[in-house]
PARO-308531 format. One record per residue (C-alpha): residue number from 1; x, y, z; residue in one letter. Coordinates in steps of 0.001 Angstrom, whole numbers, m for minus. Example, Ala and Ser with C-alpha at 12.3 -4.5 7.8 and 13.67 -1.06 7.14 Angstrom:
% PARO-308531
   lofi      east     north        up   sero
      1     12300     m4500      7800      A
      2     13670     m1060      7140      S
//
This chain:
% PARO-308531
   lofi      east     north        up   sero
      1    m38980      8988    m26166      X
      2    m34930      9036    m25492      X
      3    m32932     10089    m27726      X
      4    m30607      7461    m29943      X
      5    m27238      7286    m28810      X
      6    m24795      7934    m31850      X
      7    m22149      6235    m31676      X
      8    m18163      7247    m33242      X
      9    m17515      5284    m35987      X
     10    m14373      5762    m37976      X
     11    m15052      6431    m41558      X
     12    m14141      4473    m44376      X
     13    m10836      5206    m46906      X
     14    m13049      5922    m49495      X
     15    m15279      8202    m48397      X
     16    m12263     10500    m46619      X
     17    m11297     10435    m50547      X
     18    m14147     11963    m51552      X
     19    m14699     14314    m48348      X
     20    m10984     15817    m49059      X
     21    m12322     15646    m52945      X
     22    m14729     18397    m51929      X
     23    m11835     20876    m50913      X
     24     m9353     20111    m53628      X
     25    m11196     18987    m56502      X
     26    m13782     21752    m56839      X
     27    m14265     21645    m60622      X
     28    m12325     20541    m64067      X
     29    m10250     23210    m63589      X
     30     m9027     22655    m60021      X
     31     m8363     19435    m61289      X
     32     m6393     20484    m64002      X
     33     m4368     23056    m61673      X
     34     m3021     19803    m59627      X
     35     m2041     18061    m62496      X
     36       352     20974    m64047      X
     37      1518     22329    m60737      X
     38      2844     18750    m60595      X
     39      4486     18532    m63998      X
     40      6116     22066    m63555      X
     41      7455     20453    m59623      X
     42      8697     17302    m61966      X
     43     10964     19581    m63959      X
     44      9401     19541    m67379      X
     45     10541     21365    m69871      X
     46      7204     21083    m72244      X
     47      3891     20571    m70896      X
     48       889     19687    m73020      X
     49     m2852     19550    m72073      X
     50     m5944     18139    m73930      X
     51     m9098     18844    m72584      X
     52    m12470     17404    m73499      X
     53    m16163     18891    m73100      X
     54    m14178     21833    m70563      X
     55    m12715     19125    m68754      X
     56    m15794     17044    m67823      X
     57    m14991     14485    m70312      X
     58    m11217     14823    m70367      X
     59     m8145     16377    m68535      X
     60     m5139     15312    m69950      X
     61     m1507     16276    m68696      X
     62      1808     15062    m70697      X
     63      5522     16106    m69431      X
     64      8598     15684    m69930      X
     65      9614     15598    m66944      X
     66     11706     13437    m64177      X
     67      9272     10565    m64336      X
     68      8471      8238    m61650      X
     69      8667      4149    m61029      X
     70      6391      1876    m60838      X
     71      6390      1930    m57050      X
     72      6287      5132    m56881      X
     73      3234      5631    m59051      X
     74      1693      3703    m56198      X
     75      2698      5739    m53212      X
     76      1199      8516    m55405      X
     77     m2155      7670    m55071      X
     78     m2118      7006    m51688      X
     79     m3179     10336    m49319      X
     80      m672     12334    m47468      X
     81      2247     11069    m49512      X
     82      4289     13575    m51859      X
     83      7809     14327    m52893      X
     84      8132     18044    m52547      X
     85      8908     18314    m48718      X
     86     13313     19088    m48168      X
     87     14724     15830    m47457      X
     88     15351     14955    m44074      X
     89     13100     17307    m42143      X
     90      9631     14950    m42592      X
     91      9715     14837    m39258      X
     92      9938     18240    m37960      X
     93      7430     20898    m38139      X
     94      9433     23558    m39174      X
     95     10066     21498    m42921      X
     96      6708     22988    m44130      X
     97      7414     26338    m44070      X
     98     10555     25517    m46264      X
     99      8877     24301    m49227      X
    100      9557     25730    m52546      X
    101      7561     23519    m54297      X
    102      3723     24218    m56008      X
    103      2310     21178    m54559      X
    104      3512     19543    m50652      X
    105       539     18463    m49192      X
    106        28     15046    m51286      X
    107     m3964     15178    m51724      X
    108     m4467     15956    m54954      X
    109     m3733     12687    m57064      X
    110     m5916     10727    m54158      X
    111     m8639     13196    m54199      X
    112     m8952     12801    m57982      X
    113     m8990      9175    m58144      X
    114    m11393      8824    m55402      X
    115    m13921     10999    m58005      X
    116    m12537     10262    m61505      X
    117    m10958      7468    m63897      X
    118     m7445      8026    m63320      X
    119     m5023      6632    m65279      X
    120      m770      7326    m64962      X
    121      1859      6097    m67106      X
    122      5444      7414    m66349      X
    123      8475      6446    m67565      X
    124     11565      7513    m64635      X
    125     14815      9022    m66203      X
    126     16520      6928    m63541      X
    127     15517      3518    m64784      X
    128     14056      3880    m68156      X
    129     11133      2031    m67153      X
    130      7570      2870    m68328      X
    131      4604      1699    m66186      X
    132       737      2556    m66242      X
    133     m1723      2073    m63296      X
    134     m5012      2848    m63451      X
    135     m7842      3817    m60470      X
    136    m11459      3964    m60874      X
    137    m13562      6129    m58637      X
    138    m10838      4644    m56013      X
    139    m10601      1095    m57341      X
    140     m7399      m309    m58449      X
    141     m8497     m1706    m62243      X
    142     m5225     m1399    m64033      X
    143     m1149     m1803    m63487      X
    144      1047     m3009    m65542      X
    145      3945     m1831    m68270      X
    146      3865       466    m70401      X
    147      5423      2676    m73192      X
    148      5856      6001    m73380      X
    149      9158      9428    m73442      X
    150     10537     10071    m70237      X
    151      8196     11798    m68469      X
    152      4338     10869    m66920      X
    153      1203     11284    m68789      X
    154     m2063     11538    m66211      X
    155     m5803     11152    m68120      X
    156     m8982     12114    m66067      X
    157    m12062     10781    m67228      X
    158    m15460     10770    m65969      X
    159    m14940     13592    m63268      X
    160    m17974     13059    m60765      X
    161    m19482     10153    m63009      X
    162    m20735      8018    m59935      X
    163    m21275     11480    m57436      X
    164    m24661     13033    m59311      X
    165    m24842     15237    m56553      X
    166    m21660     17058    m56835      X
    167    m21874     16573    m60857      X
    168    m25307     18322    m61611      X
    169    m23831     21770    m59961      X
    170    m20897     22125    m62503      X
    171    m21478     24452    m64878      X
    172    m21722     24363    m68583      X
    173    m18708     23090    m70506      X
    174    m17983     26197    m72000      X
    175    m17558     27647    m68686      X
    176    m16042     25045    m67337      X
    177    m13090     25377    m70473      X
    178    m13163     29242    m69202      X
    179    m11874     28496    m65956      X
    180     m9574     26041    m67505      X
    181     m8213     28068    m69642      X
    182     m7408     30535    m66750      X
    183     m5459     27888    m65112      X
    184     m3626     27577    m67820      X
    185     m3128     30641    m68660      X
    186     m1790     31847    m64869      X
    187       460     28890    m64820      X
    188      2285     29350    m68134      X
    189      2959     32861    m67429      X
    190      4245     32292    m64056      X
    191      7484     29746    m65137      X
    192      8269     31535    m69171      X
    193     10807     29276    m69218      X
    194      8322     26208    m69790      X
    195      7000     25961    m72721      X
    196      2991     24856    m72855      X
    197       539     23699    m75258      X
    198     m3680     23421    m74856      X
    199     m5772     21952    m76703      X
    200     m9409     21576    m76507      X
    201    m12041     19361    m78387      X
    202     m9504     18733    m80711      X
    203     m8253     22644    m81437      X
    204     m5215     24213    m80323      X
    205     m6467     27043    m78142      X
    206     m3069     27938    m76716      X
    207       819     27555    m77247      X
    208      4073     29466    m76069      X
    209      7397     28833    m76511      X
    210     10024     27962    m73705      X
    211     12868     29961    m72898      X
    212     10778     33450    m73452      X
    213     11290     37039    m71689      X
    214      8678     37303    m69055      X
    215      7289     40444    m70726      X
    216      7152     38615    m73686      X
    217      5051     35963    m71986      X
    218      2818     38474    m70428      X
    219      2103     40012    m73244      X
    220      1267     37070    m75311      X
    221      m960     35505    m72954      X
    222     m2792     38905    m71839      X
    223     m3251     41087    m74589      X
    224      m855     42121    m77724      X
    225     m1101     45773    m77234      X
    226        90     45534    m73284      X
    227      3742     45157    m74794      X
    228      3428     49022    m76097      X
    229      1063     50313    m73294      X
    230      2848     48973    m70262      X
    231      6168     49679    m67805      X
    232      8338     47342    m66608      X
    233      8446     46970    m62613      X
    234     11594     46119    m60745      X
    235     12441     46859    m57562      X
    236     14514     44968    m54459      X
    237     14336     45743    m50852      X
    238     16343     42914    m48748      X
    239     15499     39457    m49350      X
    240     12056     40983    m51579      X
    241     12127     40999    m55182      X
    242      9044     42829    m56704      X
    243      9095     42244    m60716      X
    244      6322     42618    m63693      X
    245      4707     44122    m66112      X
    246      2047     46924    m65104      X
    247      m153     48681    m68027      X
    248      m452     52180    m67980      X
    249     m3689     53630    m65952      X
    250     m5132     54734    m69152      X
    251     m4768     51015    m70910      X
    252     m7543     49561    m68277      X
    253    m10496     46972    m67955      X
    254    m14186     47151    m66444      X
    255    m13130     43820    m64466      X
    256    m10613     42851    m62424      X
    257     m9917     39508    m64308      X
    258     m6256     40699    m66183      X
    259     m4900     41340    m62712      X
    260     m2299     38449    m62180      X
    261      m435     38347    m59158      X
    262      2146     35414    m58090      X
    263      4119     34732    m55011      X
    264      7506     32505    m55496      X
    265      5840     31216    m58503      X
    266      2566     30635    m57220      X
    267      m658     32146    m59013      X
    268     m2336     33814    m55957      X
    269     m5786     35873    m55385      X
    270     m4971     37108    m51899      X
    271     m6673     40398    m50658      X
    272     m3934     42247    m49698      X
    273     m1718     41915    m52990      X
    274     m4979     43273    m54701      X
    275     m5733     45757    m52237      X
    276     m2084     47029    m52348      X
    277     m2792     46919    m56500      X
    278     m5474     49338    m55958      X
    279     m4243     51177    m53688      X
    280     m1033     52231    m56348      X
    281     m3800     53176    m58688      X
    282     m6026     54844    m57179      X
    283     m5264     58385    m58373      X
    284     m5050     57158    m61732      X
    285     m8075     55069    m61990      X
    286    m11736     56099    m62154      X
    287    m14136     53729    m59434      X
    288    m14996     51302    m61831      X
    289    m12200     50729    m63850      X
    290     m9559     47870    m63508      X
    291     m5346     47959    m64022      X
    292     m4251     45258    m66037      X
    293     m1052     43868    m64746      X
    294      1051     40714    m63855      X
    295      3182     41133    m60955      X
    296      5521     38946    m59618      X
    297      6729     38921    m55794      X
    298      9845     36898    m54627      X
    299      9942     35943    m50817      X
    300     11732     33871    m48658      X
    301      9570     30613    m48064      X
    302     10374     31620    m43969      X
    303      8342     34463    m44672      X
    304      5333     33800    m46170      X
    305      2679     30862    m44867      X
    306      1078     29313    m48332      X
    307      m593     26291    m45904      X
    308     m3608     28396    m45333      X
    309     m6197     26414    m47659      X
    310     m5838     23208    m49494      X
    311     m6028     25176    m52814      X
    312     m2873     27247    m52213      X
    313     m4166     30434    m53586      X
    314     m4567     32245    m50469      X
    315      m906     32930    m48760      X
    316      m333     34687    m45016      X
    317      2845     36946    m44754      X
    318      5011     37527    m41942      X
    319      5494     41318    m42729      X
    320      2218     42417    m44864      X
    321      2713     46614    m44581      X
    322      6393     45887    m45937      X
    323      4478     43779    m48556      X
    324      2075     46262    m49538      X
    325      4106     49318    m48641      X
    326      6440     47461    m51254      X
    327      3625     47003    m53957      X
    328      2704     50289    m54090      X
    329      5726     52060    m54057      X
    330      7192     49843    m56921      X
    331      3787     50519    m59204      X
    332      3902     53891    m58402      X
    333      7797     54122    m59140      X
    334      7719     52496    m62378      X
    335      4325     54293    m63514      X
    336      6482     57609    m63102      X
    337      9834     57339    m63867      X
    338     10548     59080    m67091      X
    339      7510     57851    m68527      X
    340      4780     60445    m69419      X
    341      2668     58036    m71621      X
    342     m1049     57270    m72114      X
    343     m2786     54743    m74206      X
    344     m2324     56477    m78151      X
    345     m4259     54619    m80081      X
    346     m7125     56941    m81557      X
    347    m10913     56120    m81075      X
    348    m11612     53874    m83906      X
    349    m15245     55448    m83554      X
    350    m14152     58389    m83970      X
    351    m11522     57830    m86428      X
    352    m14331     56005    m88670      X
    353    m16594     59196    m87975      X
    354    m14026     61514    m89547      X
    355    m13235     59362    m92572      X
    356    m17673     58992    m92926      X
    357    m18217     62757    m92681      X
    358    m20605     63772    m96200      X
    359    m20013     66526    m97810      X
    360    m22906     68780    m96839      X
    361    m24731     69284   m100488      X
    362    m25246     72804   m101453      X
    363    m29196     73626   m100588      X
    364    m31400     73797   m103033      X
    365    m32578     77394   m104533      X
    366    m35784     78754   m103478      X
    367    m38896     78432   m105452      X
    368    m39643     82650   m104273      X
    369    m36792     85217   m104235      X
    370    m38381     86541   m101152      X
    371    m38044     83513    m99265      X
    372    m34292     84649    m99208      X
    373    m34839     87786    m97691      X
    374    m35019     86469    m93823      X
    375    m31689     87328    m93522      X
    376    m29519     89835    m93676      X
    377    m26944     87621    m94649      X
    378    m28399     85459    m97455      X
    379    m26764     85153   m100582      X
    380    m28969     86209   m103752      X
    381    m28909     82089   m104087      X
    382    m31953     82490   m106586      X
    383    m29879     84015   m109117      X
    384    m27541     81580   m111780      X
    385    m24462     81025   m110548      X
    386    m21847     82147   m113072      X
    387    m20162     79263   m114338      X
    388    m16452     78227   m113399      X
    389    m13752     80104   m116039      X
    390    m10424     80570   m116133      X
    391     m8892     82623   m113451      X
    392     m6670     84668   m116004      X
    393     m3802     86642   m114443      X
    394     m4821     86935   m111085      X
    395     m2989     84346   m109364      X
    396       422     85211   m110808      X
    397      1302     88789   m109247      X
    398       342     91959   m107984      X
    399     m2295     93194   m110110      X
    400     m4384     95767   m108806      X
    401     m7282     95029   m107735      X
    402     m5913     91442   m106726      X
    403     m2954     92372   m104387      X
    404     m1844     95549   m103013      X
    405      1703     95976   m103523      X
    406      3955     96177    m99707      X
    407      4537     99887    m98876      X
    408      7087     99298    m96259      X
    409      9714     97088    m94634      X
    410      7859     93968    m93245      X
    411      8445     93619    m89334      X
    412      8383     90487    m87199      X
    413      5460     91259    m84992      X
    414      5922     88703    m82369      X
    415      8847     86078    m81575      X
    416      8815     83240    m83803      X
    417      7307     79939    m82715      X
    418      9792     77324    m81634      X
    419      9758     74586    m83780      X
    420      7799     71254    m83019      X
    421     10298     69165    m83143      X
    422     12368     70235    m80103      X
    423      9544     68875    m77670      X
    424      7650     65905    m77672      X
    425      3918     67209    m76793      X
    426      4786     69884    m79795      X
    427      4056     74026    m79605      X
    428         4     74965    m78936      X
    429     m1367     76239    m82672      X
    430     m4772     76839    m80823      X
    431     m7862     76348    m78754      X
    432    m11022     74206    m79496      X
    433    m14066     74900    m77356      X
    434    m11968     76639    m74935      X
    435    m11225     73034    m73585      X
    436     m8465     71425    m76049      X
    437     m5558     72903    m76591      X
    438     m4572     71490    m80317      X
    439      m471     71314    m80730      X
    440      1674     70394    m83585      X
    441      4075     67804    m82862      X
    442      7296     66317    m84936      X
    443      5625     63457    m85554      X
    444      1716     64917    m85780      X
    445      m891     66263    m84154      X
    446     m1395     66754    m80642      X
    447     m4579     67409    m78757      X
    448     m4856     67707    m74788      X
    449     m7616     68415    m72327      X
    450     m6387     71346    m70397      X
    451     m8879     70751    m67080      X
    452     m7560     66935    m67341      X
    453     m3740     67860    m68005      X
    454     m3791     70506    m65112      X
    455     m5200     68441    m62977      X
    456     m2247     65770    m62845      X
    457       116     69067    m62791      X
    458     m1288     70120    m59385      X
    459     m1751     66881    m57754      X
    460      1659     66126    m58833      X
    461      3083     70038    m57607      X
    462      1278     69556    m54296      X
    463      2493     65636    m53683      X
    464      5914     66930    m54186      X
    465      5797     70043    m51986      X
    466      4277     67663    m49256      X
    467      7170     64812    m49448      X
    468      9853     67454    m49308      X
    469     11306     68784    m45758      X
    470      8803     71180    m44161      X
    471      5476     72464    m45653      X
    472      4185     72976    m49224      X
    473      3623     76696    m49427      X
    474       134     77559    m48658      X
    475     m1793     80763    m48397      X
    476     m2743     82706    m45435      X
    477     m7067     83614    m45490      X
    478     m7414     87040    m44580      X
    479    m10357     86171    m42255      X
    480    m10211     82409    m41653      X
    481    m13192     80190    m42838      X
    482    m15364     78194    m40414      X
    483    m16601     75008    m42092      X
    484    m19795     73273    m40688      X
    485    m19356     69532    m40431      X
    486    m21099     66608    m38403      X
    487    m18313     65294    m35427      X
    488    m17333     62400    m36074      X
    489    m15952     64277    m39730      X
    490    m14390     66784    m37527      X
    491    m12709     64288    m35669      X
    492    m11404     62450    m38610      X
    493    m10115     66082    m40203      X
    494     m8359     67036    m36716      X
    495     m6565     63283    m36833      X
    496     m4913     64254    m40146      X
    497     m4242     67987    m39575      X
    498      m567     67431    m38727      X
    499      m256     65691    m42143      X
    500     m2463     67793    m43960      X
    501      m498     71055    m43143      X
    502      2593     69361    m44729      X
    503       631     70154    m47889      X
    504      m459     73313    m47292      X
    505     m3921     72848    m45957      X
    506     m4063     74534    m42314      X
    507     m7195     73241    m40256      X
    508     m8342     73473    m36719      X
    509    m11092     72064    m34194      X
    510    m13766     75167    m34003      X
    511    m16118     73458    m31697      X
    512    m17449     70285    m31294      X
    513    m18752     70055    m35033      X
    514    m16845     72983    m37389      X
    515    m13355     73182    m38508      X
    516    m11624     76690    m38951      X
    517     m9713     77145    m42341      X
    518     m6385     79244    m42171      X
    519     m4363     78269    m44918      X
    520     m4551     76715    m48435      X
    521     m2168     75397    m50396      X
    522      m830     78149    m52732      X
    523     m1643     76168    m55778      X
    524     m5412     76181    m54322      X
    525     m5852     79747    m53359      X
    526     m8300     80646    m55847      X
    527    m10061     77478    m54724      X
    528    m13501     77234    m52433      X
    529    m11921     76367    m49271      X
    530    m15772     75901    m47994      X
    531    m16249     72786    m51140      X
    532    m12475     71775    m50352      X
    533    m12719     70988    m47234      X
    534    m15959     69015    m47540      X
    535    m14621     66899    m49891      X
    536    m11182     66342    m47867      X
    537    m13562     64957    m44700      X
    538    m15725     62927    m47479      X
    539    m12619     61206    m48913      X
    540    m11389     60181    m45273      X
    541    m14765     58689    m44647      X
    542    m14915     56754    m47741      X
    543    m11545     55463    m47028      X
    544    m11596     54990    m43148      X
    545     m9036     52907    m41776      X
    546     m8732     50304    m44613      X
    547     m5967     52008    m46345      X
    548     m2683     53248    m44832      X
    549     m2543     56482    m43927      X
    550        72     58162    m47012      X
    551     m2689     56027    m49418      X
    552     m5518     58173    m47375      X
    553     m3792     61571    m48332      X
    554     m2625     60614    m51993      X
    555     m6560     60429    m52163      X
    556     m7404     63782    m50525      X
    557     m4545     65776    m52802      X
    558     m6654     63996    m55634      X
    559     m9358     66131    m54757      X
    560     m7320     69105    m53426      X
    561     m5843     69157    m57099      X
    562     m9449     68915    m59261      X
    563    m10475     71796    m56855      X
    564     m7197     74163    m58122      X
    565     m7096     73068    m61962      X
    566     m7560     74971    m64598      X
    567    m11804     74456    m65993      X
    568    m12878     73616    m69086      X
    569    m14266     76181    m70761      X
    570    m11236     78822    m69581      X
    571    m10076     80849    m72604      X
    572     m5813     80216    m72684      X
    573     m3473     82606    m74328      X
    574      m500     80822    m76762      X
    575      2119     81213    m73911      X
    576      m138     79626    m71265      X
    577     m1115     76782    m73377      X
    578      2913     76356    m74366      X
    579      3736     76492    m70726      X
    580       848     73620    m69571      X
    581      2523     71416    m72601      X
    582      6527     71751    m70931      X
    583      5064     71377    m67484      X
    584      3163     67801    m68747      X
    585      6767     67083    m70185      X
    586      8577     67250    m67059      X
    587      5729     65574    m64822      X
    588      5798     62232    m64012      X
    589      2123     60254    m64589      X
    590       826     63096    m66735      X
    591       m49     60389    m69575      X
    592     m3669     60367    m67232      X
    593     m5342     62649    m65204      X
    594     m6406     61349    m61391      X
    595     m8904     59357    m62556      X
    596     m7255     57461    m65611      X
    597     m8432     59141    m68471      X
    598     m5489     60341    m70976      X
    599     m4449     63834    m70969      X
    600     m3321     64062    m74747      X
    601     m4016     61791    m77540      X
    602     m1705     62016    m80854      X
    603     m2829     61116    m84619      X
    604       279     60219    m85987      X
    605      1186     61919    m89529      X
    606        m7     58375    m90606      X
    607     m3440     59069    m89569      X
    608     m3640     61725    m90752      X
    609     m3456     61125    m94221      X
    610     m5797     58109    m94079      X
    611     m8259     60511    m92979      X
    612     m7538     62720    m96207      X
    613     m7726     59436    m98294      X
    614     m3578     59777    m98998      X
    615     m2823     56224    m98009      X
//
């Protein structure tokens, strides 16, 4: 039987609607992204949203902003029609790339309509005018005057009502409010000088102020404590502008979900800004942990393509290793720069464990003195303790018996520690478990994990050695070392020999599958050059060729540094422990060790006495 001919029909308006619907209308929130990126292009001031049941029932948008006319409200809601494009260049194709604007493409109000009850009432500051028009599921139902502020007021209701197919694969409406939420959230902290208001089911859920400092804004909408556990990041090259807030590497997250990255303005999730995010952290960061930050990149519109997909939150740029060679060197800068913090606050765990410790009760007496004979060291605890009396003269002198009286002149054995308060890690007062060094600071007490602290010392010694002019000094093997290694790890180790020399770490091809050691880096020479170089060719395996090359080798002197720190369990003599704490003082990053844990915690003076019961 033949085949039916099909023949090319042109589809109807509303069912383009709906098609384009699919890409720009995805869920409540998508919705509600449209709407505000609209409001903020008007040039409100104020913005305030109501939602309903997430959004499913409601999405509500009010502004204060330029307004529009009546016949203008109309061209609105008609497809491929919008504002935002520079005047006079409609016609040429260069005009998009100019656009400065959130929204340009003039789908979203259409696209809505065609799946929603849409209704708009807007007053223009031109005329003074107020007039409301209303579409349902694409249907013109409504238009006529209204009254209303300057500004437009947009209600969606019924989103997907009359398309069960797209409605039953929402999610619930507490989801759905999540992802609201998040739109909001993005948006208000990308303009701080709008102020915005949420409210949902009836209950104000979120409000900030216009007119705010954008680390005030960051900090309000991310988390309290990132105003006293974060940098600030600032940094200009040409027409780029790189500025934020970035939390320190040992203030992090298990997700990704408090990293907030914008372009001109424009909340993005593009896989190079987050790869370059990464990238700055990675010797700070364990695997599975997350920075929290909210960075903020300034571009010329030439120079960055935000047309790539009708939600606008993937963007294309003309230069991306100046981009991401730009991220990372500003994160890195500002994590460094005279700042040798880590996250302070004590374990509230632990802090509740110390204030919970019992008093161990004295054990009882034993029914049979010889029960008490097992040790050596017993007390005679079957006998009455002598009851508590008055301790007489003792206390008050040099009564034999008590106090032997000083023979001779008394000497200063030793020089006298330097007092606490001339650094800020404090002077070492001792060892715990041969792995904390415990210090007394000005302003309390100090205690720092030496394999941790040393760690960040070396990596830090042998990244600076490196970046300098010539080589980092290394150490000559008296008979070299030939490492046994599969080829294509050979290959990948002979590729990067030129670089890694510059740090100290001679290598070259022995055959088709070993490498021969000859130097080490002189902070390493006590090291396993065998283990080292093993775990050199793993790290340029696991990184290939997705990162850049310096990123590669920031990641192998990670390594190269745990190999030449200083263990746990090493025994450390007062002037060694003194000399890690100035070292830490004058290191940049040495708030965390390479993979984001702190170095040093502090309980304040503060804490100290809560733990004692004095406040």
């Amino acid at each position: 039987m033949p085949e039916r001919v099909r023949t090319i029909r042109r589809l109807p308006e509303t069912l383009i609607n709906r098609i384009a619907a699919g890409e720009v209308v995805e869920r409540p929130a998508s919705a509600l992204k449209e709407l505000v990126e609209n409001a903020i292009d008007a040039g409100a001031g104020t913005i305030s949203v109501r939602l309903a049941e997430g959004g499913l029932g409601l999405i509500e948008v009010t502004d204060d902003g330029c307004g529009m006319r009546a016949d203008e409200i109309a061209l609105a809601l008609e497809r491929h029609a919008t504002s935002k494009l520079p005047e006079g260049l409609i016609g040429e194709g260069e005009s998009i790339e100019l656009v400065e604007t959130l929204g340009f493409r003039g789908e979203a109000l259409p696209s809505i309509a065609s799946v929603a009850r849409v209704t708009i009432e807007s007053r223009s500051r031109e005329t003074g005018e107020a007039w409301k028009r209303v579409v349902d599921h694409g249907e013109l139902v409504g238009d006529g005057p209204a009254a209303l502020p300057p500004g437009t007021r947009v209600r969606v209701e019924d989103l997907f009502a009359r398309i069960p197919a797209r409605r039953k694969f929402l999610r619930s409406p507490r989801s759905e409010w999540a992802a609201s939420l998040e739109v909001v959230r993005r948006l208000a902290m990308a303009r701080p000088d709008i102020g915005f208001t949420l409210e949902h089911d009836g209950r104000r859920a979120l409000q900030v102020q216009p007119h705010e400092t954008l680390e005030a804004r960051v900090a309000q909408l991310v988390a309290r404590e990132l105003k006293d556990n974060a940098v600030a990041v600032d940094l200009v090259r040409g027409d780029y502008h790189l500025m934020g807030v970035a939390g320190l590497p040992t203030y992090n997250r298990g997700v990704a979900d408090h990293q907030y990255l914008f372009v001109n303005g424009r909340p993005v999730k593009d896989k190079l800004l987050i790869g370059a995010v990464r990238g700055a952290y990675s010797d700070m960061l364990a695997r599975d942990r997350h920075a929290v930050l909210a960075l903020f990149l300034q571009v010329p519109a030439s120079e960055v393509d935000v047309n790539v997909h009708p939600a606008k939150t993937e963007v294309r740029f003309r230069d991306p290793a100046l981009v991401r060679g730009m991220i990372v060197s500003g994160l890195r800068h500002a994590l460094s720069t005279g700042d040798r913090r880590s996250a302070q606050q004590p374990d509230a765990a632990a802090m509740q464990a110390w204030r919970a410790e019992p008093i161990a009760p004295s054990p009882p007496a034993p029914l049979f003195p010889q029960e008490a004979q097992r040790s050596i060291f017993a007390a005679p605890q079957w006998r009455p303790e002598p009851r508590v009396t008055e301790a007489g003269q003792a206390w008050r002198g040099y009564e034999a018996g008590v106090l032997a009286p000083p023979v001779a002149r008394a000497e200063q054995a030793t020089e006298a520690a330097p007092e606490p308060a001339e650094y800020p890690l404090g002077v070492a007062r001792g060892q715990v478990a041969n792995t904390y060094i415990v210090a007394e600071a000005a302003d309390g007490l100090v205690i720092v994990d030496q394999h941790a602290a040393h760690e960040r010392l070396v990596l830090e010694r042998l990244r600076s050695a490196g970046a300098g002019e010539g080589s980092a000094p290394s150490q000559a093997l008296l008979i070299p070392e030939v490492v046994d290694l599969d080829e294509p790890a050979c290959d990948r180790l002979e590729e990067a020999a030129g670089r890694l020399a510059e740090f100290g770490l001679a290598l070259e091809r022995f055959g088709p599958a070993a490498m021969l050691v000859r130097a080490v880096p002189a902070a390493l020479a006590k090291g396993d050059p065998q283990a080292l170089v093993r775990d050199v060719a793993d790290d340029l395996a696991k990184n290939g060729e997705a990162l850049l090359l310096g990123e590669r080798l920031d990641l192998v002197l990670a390594t190269m540094a745990c190999h030449g720190s200083v263990r746990a369990g090493r025994a450390l003599s007062v002037a060694e422990m003194n000399a890690l704490l100035r070292e830490m003082e004058a290191t940049p990053r040495s708030g965390q060790c390479n993979h984001g844990r702190p170095t040093w915690v502090k309980l304040a003076h503060g804490d100290i006495e809560k733990l004692f019961g004095r406040k």
